[in-house]
N, C-alpha and C positions, 0 to 999 in steps of 0.2 A: 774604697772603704770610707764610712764616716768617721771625719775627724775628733768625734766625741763617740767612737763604738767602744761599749764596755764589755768585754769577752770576760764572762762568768768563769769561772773554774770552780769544777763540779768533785766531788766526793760521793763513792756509791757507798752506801755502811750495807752491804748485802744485795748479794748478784738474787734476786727473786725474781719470780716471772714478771712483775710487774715491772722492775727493775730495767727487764728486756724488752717492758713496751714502751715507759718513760726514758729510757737514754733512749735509743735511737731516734724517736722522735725528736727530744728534746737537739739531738746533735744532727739534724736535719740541715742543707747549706740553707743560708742567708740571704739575702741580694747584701751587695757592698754599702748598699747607704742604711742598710739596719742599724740601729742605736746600741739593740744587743745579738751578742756573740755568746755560743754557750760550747765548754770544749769538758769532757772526761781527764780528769789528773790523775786522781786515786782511787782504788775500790780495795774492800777488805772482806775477804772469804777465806772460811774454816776450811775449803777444799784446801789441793795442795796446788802449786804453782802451773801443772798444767790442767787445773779443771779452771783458772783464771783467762787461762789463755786460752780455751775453747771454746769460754762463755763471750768472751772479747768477739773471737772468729766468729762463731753464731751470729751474734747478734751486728757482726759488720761496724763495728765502733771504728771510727776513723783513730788514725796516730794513737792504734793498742800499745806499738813497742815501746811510746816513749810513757804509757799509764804504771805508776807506780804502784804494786800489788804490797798488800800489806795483810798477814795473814792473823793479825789481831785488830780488833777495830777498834778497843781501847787506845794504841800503840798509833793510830793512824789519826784519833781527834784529837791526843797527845799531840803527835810532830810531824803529820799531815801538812802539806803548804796548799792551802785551797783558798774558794770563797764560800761556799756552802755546802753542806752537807744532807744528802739526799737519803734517808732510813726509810726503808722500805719494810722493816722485819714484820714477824706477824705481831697480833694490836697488841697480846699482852706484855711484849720487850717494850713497846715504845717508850714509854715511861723512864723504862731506866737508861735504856738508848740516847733518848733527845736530853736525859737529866744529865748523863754524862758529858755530852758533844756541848749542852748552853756552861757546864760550868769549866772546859774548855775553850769560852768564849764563843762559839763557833756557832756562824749562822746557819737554819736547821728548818728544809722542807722535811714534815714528814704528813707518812702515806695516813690516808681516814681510816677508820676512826682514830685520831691525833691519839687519844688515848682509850682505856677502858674506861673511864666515868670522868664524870666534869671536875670532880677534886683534883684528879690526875694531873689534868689540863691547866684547871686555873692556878697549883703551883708552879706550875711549869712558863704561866705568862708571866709568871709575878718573877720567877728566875730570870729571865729573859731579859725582863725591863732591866735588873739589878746587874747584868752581866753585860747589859748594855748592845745586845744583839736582836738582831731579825728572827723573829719563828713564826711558821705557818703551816695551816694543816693542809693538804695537798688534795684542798677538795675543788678537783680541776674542770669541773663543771660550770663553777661560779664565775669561771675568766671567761667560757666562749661568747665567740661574736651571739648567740641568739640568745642566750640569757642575760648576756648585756641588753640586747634589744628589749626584751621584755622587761627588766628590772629601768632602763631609762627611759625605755619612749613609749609603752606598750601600759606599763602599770600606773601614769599621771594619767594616761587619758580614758580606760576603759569603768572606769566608776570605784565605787566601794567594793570591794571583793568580800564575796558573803559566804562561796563552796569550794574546796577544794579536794580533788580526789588527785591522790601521788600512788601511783602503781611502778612496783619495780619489781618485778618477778621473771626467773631463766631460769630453764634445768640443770643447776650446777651438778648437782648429784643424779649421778645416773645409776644403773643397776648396777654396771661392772668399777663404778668410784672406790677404790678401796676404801675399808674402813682408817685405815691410816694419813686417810687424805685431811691435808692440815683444816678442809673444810667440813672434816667431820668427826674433827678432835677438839673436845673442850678447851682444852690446856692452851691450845692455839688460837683460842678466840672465836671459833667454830661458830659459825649462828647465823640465818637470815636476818634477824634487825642489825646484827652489828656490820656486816656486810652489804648489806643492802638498804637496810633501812636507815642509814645515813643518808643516801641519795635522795630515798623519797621523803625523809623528812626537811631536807636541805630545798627540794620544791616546795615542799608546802611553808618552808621560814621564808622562801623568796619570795611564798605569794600572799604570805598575809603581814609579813613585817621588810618586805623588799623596798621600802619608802621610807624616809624616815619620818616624815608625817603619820605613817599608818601604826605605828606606835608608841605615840602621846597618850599618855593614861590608860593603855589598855596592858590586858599582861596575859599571852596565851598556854596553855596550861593542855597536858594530857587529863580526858578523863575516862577515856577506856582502854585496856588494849589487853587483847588475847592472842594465846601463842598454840600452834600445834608441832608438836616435833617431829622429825624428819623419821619414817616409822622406820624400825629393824636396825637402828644404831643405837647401843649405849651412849647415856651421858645423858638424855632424854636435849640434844642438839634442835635448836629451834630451828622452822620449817616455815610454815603460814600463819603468817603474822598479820592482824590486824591491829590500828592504834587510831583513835580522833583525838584531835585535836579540838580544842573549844578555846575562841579567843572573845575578852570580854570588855568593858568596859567600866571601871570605878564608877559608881554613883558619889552621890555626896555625903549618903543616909551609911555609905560603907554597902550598900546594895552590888550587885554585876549585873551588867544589860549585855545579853548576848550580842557579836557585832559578827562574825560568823564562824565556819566548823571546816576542820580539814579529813581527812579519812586515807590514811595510808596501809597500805599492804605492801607484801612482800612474799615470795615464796623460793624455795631453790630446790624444786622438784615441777612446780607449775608454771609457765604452761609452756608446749612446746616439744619439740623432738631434742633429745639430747646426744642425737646419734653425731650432730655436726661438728667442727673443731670449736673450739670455748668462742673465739671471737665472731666464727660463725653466727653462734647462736647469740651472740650482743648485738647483731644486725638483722637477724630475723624479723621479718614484716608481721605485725602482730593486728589481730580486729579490730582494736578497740587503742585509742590513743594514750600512753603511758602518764600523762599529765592532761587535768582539763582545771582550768582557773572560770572560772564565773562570777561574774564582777554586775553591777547594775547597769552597766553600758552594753557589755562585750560578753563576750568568752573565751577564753585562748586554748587551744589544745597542741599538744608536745606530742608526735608517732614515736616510736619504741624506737631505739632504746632512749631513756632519758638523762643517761650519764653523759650523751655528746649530740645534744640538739642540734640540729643543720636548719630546720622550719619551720613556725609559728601559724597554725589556723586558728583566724581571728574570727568569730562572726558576730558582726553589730549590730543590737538591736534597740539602742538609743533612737530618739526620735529624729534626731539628727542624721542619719544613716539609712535609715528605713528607704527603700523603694518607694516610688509614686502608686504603686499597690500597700502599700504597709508592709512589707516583706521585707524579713532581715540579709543585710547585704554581705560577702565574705570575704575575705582577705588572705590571701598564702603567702607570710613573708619567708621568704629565701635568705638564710644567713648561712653559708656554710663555711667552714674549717679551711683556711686558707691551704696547711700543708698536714701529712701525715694523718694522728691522729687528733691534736689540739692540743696533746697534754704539754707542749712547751708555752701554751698561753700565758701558763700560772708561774712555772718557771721564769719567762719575763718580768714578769709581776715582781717575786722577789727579789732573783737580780738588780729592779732599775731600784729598789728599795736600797738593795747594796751599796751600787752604785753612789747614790746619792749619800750615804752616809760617811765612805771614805772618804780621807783625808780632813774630815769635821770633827769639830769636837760635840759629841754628844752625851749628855748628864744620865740620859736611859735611851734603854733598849724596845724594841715594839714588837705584837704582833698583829699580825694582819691580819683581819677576819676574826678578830677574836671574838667579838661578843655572839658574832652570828654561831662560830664553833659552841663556843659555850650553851649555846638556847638549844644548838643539837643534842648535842650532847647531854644536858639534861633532858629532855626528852623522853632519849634511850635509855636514860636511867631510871627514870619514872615508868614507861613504860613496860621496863623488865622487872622492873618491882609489880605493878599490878599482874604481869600476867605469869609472873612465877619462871622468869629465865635466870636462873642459878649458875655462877660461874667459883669455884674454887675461891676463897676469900683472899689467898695471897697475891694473886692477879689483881684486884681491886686496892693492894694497897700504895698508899701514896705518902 
């Protein structure tokens, strides 16, 4: 064991499915010289004591007997002994969820979208700071190895990036989905952009603001985006979603100079057989690459799905590059997911943030990722305003 290994102690605020894909990864072993350790202490579910213990079994969580079940989550950010708290509920609790756990003091992954709209959010960073704790939104894409790749060594060197198409579409909703499926209930946050189009807008923030040079004076803005609903469910639940993105640049005159345009879609009915189990269908080989960036050097494309990129197709067509024919040259970089699925990438992430703050005295609190959440997230808010995605008003309040 590393003499400086910091073993996280985890808090589940709701055993959800996601819940059953993030722990067990997340408590995946180690090698002994890992820096960090992440171990299950507590979880809180409205079931009764043994739908705790089932979900524990299921999901093969190591040392279940000694996890403290606590059947109010209030009761458990209360007088819970953790390091972080892991809220997985559906989007429109989050709000009150992570408001209760930061004014708990209590450091707080929660699941995308952090919240239903960026007010949500940016009270919740500004709590944060004041209560002097870690919060981050658990959008566990941004940790893996291949989007680290692209964001450090892929996007200095392929030019100005001018097109970006982000596609994240699977047949969530099949024929036999009941209508009670929390993915096709308003009240529970129901919708392709909030579900999906997090992801693919979250490509398209990496690829045209993934530098921090690439957003000096420029400021990128939705200016179109239409929705079609998912047909034969009330609520009029959104479906196929289109949004562009236009990023611009200040003149002097007060003018904008176009600098370039992203174009995101989403669908949860398109494309695909939805006959497979869910995560089947998140690995299904698709025609067409889920991400393509285009830069004046390069181009990068991302194969489906783009929530856990494993490999990067580069093709160069700077003069630098070119073939002794003038022919552009290609590149397949190979980055894959060392264990599991990746999602404890981001969990490290937090933890070493933890880590480093105990036993300090520290004047404020941080979060991670925040301005990048923030630009999503207005986005999606802009977005669902143009193209008419309507959500009950007392979920949007903050």
């Amino acid at each position: 064991m590393s003499q400086n290994q910091f073993t996280c102690r985890w808090a589940a605020l709701s055993l959800s499915n996601i819940a059953s894909v993030f722990l067990p990864d997340v408590l995946l072993p180690r090698e002994a010289s890992s820096s960090i350790k992440h171990e299950l202490v507590s979880v809180s579910t409205t079931g009764g004591a043994s739908r705790a213990a089932d979900w524990l079994a299921e999901n093969k969580i190591p040392n279940a007997d000694s996890i403290t079940v606590y059947h109010s989550w209030e009761e458990m950010l209360e007088k819970g002994d953790f390091d972080v708290v892991y809220i997985s509920t559906p989007h429109p609790l989050h709000y009150a969820h992570v408001q209760k756990a930061l004014r708990c003091k209590r450091n707080v992954l929660v699941e995308k979208p952090a919240t239903m709209n960026r007010t949500q959010f940016t009270q919740l960073c500004q709590l944060a700071k004041d209560q002097r704790v870690v919060l981050m939104e658990a959008m566990w894409t941004r940790y893996l190895p291949a989007t680290l790749y692209l964001q450090n060594e892929l996007l200095p060197r392929i030019g100005d990036v001018k097109r970006v198409y982000a596609e994240f579409s699977f047949p969530i909703v099949s024929p036999d989905l009941s209508h009670e499926s929390r993915f096709l209930d308003k009240a529970a946050g129901a919708g392709s952009l909030l579900d999906q189009g997090v992801y693919a807008l979250t490509w398209a923030d990496l690829a045209l603001n993934g530098l921090p040079s690439s957003q000096e004076g420029t400021k990128t803005e939705v200016v179109h985006a239409h929705s079609m609903p998912v047909p034969g469910v009330k609520g009029e639940v959104d479906d196929i979603n289109t949004v562009i993105l236009a990023k611009s640049q200040n003149g002097d005159s007060g003018s904008k100079h176009s600098e370039a345009v992203a174009i995101v879609t989403t669908s949860m009915t398109l494309s695909g057989s939805s006959k497979p189990a869910f995560y089947q269908r998140l690995q299904a080989k698709k025609a067409s690459p889920a991400v393509r960036i285009e830069a004046t050097k390069a181009s990068v494309s991302i194969p489906f799905p783009p929530i856990r990129p494993q490999e990067l197709h580069v093709q160069w067509y700077d003069e630098e590059h070119l073939d002794g024919n003038g022919i552009e040259t290609e590149e397949v970089v190979k980055m894959p997911v060392e264990r599991g699925w990746g999602i404890w990438y981001q969990a490290d992430v937090i933890a070493e943030r933890v880590a480093r703050r105990k036993g300090a005295s520290q004047s404020m609190g941080e979060v991670i990722g925040e301005e990048e959440s923030k630009r999503v997230l207005g986005w999606m808010d802009r977005a669902r305003e143009m193209a008419g995605i309507v959500y009950d008003a007392t979920l949007e309040e903050a």
